[in-house]
BADRENNU-514640 format. One record per residue (C-alpha): z, y, x. Coordinates in pm, whole numbers, padded with zeros to 5 digits, always signed. Example, Ala and Ser with C-alpha at 12.3 -4.5 7.8 and 13.67 -1.06 7.14 Angstrom:
residues 2
+00780-00450+01230 +00714-00106+01367 
end
This chain:
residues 260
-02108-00776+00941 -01916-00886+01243 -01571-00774+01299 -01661-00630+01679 -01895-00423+01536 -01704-00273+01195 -01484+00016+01277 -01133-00008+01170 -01017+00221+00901 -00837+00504+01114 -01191+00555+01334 -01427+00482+01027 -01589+00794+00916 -01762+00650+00623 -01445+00507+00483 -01393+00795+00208 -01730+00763+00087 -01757+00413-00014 -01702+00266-00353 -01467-00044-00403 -01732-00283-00373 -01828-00112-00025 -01537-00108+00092 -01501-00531+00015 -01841-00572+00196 -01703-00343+00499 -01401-00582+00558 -01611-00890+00428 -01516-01072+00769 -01146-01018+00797 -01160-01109+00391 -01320-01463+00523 -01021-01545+00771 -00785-01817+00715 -00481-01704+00430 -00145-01692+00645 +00236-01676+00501 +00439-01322+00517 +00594-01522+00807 +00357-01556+00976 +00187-01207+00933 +00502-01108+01068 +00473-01266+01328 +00173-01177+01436 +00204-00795+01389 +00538-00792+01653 +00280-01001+01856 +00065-00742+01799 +00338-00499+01938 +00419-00714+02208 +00059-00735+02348 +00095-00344+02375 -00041-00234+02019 +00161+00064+01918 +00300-00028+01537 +00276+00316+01467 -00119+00242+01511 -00155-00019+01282 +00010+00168+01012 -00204+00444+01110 -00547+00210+01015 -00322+00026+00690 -00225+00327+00536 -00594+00486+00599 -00739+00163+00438 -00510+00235+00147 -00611+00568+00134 -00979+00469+00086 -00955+00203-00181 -00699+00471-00350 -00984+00708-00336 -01226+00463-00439 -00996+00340-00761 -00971+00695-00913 -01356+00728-00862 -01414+00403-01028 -01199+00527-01339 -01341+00833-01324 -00952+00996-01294 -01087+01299-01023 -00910+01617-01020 -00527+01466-01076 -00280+01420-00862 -00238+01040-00666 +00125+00934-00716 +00261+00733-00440 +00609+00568-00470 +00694+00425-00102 +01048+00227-00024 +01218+00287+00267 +01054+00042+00455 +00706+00007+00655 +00533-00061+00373 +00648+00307+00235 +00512+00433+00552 +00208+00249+00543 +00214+00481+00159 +00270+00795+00378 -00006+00804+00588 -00278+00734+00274 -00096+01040+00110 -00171+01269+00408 -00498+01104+00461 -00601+01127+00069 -00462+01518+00132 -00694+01565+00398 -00993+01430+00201 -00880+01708-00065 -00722+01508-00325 -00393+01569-00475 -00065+01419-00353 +00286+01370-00484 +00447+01158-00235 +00765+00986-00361 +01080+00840-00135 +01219+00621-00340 +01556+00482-00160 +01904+00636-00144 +01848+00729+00164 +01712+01067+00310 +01491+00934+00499 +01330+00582+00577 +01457+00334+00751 +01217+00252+01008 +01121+00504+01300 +00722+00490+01224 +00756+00549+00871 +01014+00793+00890 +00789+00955+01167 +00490+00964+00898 +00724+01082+00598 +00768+01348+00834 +00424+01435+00880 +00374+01528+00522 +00607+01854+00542 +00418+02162+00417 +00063+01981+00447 -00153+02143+00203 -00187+01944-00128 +00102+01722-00083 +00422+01746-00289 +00698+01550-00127 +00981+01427-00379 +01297+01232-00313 +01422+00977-00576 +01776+00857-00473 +01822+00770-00790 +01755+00600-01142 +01780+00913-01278 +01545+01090-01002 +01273+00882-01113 +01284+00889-01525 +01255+01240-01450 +00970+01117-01221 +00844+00930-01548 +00807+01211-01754 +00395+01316-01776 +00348+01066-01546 +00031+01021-01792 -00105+01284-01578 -00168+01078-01243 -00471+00995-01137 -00314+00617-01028 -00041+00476-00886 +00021+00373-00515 +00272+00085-00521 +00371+00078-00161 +00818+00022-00283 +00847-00317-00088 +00557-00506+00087 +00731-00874+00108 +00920-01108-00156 +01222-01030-00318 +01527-01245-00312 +01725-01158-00648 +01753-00915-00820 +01585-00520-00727 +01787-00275-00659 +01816+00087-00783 +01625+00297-00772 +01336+00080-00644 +01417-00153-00965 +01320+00193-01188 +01038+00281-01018 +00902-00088-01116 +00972-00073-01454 +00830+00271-01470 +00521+00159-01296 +00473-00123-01557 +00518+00085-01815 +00292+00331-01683 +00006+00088-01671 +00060-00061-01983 -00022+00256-02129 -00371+00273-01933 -00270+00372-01553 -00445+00234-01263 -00219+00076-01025 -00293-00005-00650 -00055-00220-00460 +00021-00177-00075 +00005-00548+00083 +00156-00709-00237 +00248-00605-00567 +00646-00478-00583 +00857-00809-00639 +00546-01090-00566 +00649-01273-00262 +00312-01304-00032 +00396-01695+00089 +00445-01815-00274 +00294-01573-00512 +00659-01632-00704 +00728-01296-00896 +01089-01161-00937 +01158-00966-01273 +01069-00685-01331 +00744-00742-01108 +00452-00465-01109 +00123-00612-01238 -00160-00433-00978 -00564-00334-01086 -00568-00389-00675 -00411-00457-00377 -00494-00367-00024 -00361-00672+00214 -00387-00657+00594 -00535-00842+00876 -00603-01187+00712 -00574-01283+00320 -00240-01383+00213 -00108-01718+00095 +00119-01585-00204 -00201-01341-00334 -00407-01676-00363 -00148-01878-00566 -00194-01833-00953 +00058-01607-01036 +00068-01394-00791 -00345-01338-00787 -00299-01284-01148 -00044-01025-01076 -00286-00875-00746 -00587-00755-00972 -00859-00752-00730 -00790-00852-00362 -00957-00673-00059 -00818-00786+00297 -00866-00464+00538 -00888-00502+00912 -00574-00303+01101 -00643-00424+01500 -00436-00722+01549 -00599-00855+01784 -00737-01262+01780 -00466-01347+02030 -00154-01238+01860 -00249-01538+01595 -00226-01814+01815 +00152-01946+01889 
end
């Protein structure tokens, strides 16, 4: 299908209705363009910005592309009816985890929405602005982990999720994680050793996306949602192995912000 005439996610209408393997034949083009580096997707999203798309925008269409593939993962496992926990840093990709949790909510599914950072409050204006958003929406239940100790409380019947929503940190880690992110990994690990589906926003927690190089701990992913082209480090052998299943959504950065 070409890209001009496939709807990106935030003004699809069909989005929450599709199953995995609709949504992977809805972004089939953007799947087919050439893998970049986290460098260079970078790059091209302040391009992006610079050309006069609003960032808050694309996180608007990421975090709605999440949202669908979330909704489409519990459906697949047949996990309807529980709640979706999302652990978001305090970075964009935590934001891009904020708006699927209000657009899951608004779908009708079940949402505990987890800042996990020290912090109050995220670090960056458009996820802070979509943290925000979440306050006394219906179905949503907003927790903040500043702490190791926040989320082993966070831990306990987590057996009860539908899945997970990885969205902690969206690039490569240099070193070791920190608390209370570095919890929240081992917890999701845990968590899906015991049977719990596991999406990842962009990249799995700890994989960089230009090598595919883990860190320890690392969170192993049933799927990850990527953005605007396939990624370099998510088609090294590691770090697919650590991906799960791969789809590559479409978030309006347009041709132009690719080239220089």
């Amino acid at each position: 299908m070409p890209t001009r005439t496939t709807p990106l996610p935030a003004d699809d209408p069909d989005l929450p209705l599709l199953t995995l393997d609709e949504l992977a034949l809805r972004w089939a083009s953007t799947a087919a363009r050439a893998a970049i580096t986290a460098e260079a997707m970078t790059g091209a999203d302040l391009k992006a910005q610079a050309l006069g798309v609003p960032g808050e925008q694309l996180m608007e269409h990421a975090g709605t592309a999440v949202a669908a593939a979330a909704r489409a993962l519990v459906a697949f496992n047949g996990r309807e009816g529980r709640p979706v926990l999302v652990l978001a840093g305090p970075g964009n990709n935590g934001g891009d985890g904020f708006v699927a949790a209000r657009r899951l909510a608004g779908w009708g599914m079940p949402v505990i929405a987890v800042l996990v950072a020290g912090d109050e409050k995220p670090r960056t204006p458009d996820a802070a602005r979509n943290w925000k958003r979440l306050d006394g929406l219906e179905g949503v239940t907003k927790i903040h982990a500043a702490v190791a100790r926040d989320v082993a409380i966070l831990g306990q019947g987590i057996e009860r999720a539908a899945i997970i929503v990885d969205a902690l940190l969206g690039t490569g880690v240099r070193g070791q994680l920190r608390e209370p992110v570095r919890s929240a990994v081992e917890m999701i690990r845990k968590a899906r050793e015991g049977g719990m589906p596991v999406l990842a926003v962009d990249t799995p927690t700890a994989v960089d996306l230009t090598s595919g190089d883990p860190s320890d701990p690392v969170v192993r992913a049933d799927l990850t949602v990527t953005f605007h082209r396939p990624k370099t480090g998510l088609q090294a052998r590691v770090g697919r192995a650590l991906a799960g299943r791969v789809l590559v959504a479409p978030i309006g950065i347009p041709p132009e912000a690719d080239r220089g």
